[in-house]
C-alpha positions in Angstrom: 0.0 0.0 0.0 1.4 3.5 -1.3 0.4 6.4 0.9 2.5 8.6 -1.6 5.3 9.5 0.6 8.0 6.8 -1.0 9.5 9.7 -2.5 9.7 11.8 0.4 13.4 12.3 1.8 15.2 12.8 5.1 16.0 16.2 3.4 12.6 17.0 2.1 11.3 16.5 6.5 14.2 18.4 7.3 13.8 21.3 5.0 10.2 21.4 6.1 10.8 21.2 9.8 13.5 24.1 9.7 10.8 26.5 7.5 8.6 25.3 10.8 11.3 26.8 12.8 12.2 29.7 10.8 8.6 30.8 10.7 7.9 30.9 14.0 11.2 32.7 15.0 10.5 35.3 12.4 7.3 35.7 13.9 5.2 35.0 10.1 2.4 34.0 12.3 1.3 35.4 16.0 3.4 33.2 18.4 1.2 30.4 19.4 0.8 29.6 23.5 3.7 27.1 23.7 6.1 28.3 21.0 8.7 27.3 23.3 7.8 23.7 22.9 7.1 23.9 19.4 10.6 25.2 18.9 12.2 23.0 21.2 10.6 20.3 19.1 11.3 21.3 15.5 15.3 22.2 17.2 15.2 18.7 18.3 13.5 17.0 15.5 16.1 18.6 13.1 19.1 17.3 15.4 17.4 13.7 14.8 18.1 13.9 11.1 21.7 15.2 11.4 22.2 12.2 13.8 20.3 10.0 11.2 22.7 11.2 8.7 25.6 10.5 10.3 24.3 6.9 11.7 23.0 7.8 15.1 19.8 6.9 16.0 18.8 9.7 18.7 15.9 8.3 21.2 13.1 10.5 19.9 13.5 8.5 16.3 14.7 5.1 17.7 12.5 2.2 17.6 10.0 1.7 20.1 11.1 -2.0 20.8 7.2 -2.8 21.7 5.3 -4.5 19.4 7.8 -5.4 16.7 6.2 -7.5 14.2 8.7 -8.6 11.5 11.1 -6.5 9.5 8.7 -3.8 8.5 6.3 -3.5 11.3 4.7 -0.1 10.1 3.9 -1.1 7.0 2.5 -4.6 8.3 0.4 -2.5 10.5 -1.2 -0.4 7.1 -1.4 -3.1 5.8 -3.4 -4.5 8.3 -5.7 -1.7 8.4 -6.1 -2.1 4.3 -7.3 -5.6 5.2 -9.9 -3.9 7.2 -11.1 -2.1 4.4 -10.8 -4.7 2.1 -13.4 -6.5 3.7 -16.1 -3.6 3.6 -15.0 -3.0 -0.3 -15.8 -6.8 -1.1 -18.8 -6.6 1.1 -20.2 -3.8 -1.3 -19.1 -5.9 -4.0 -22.2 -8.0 -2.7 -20.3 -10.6 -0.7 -21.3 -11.7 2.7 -19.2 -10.4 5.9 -17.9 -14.7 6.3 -17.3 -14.7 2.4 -15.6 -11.6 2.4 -13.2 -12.2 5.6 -12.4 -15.2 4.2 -11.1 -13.9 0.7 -9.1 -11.7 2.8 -7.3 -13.7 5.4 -6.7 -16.3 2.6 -4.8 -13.7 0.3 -3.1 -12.2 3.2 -1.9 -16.2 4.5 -4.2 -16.5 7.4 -6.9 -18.9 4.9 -6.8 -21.2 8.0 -7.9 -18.7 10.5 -10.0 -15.9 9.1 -10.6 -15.4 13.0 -7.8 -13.1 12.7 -8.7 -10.9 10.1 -12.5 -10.5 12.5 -10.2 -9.6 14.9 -8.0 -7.0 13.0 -11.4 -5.2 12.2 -13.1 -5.1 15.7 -9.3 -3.9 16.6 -9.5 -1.0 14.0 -12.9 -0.2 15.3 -12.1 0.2 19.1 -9.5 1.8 17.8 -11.5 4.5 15.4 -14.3 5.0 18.2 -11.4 5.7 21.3 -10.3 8.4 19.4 -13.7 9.7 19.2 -13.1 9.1 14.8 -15.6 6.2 14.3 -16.5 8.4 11.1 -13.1 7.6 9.7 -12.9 3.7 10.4 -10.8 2.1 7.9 -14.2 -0.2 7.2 -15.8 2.9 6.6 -13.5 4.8 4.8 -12.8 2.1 2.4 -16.7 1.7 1.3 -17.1 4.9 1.0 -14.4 5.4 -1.4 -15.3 2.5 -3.6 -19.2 3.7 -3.6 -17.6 7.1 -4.8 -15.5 5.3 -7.8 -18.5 3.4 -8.5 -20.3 6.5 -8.8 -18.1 7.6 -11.0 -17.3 4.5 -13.2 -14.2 4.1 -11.7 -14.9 0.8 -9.3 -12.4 -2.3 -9.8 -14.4 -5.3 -11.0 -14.5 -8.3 -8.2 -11.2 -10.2 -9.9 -9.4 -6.8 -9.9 -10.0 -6.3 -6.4 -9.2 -10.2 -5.5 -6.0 -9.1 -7.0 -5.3 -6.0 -5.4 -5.7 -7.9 -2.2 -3.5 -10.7 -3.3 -0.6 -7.9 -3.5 -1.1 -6.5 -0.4 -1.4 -9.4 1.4 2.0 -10.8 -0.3 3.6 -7.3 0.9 2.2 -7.9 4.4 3.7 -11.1 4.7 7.0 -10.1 3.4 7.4 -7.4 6.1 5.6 -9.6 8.6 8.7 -11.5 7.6 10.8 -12.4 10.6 14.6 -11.4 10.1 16.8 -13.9 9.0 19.7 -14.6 11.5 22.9 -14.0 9.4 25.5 -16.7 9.4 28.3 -16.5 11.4 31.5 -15.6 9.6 34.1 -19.1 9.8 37.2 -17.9 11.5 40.3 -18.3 9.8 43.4 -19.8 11.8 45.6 -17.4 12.6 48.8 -17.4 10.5 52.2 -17.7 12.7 
């Protein structure tokens, strides 16, 4: 799933962060209630990348260490919530909420235990409704979109969709993917 940022740098943030910064020291815009913070932030946020480009991995962009799931955990985790949506799309497609979990878990490896994928969505609907966004649920987003394109004339037929979810689901394994252990390098005897 491409959300269009691929070709976004480390410059590009930093350029953006450091217009952040230079705004609100030149005062563009009527110094907000915790400027201090926000300045402290962007400062900080710019230091990151300069550590980032040197190899240092400062705390505030470090990984979490909870929750790691695979080699690409953030993009597991989209793709997670496109399963979500998935399952609304093919349900608009006129297939029932069993038959449309189970197209999904199969494409995304889980065909024995489509359990999950009932899971994922009643995850990503707590989710939605804690935040006080039940509006913008994945499920809901997704239908809404495809009843737009299919307004429009736009709407991927059934097999198209089957196979849009059959690449997403291959990407989710692959950064489900647990790393490989590398092989230890064979010592060589030391020469006298």
């Amino acid at each position: 799933m491409d959300l269009g940022l691929a070709d976004i740098t480390r410059s590009d943030l930093r350029a953006f962060l450091e217009g952040e910064r230079a705004r609100l020291e030149e005062g563009v815009e009527a110094p907000p209630h915790n400027y201090e913070l926000r300045l402290r932030l962007l400062n900080r946020a710019i230091q990151g990348l300069d550590a980032l480009d040197y190899g240092e991995v400062q705390p505030m962009f470090a990984p979490s260490g909870e929750h790691r799931w695979g080699t690409q955990p953030f993009k597991a985790r989209n793709l997670q919530t496109a399963a979500v949506g998935h399952v609304s799309v093919l349900q608009e497609m006129g297939l029932s909420v069993k038959d449309a979990i189970e197209k999904v878990a199969e494409r995304y490896g889980y065909g024995n235990t489509p359990s999950t994928v009932t899971k994922w969505r009643k995850e990503a609907a707590k989710k939605a409704k804690s935040k006080g966004a039940d509006l913008y649920a994945p499920d809901r987003v997704a239908a809404l979109v495809y009843r737009s394109a299919q307004k429009l004339g736009w709407a991927p037929s059934k097999e198209e969709m089957l196979e849009a979810i059959a690449q997403d689901g291959k990407a989710f394994q692959e950064a489900r993917a647990k790393k490989k252990p590398q092989k230890k390098a064979k010592s060589k005897p030391e020469e006298k």
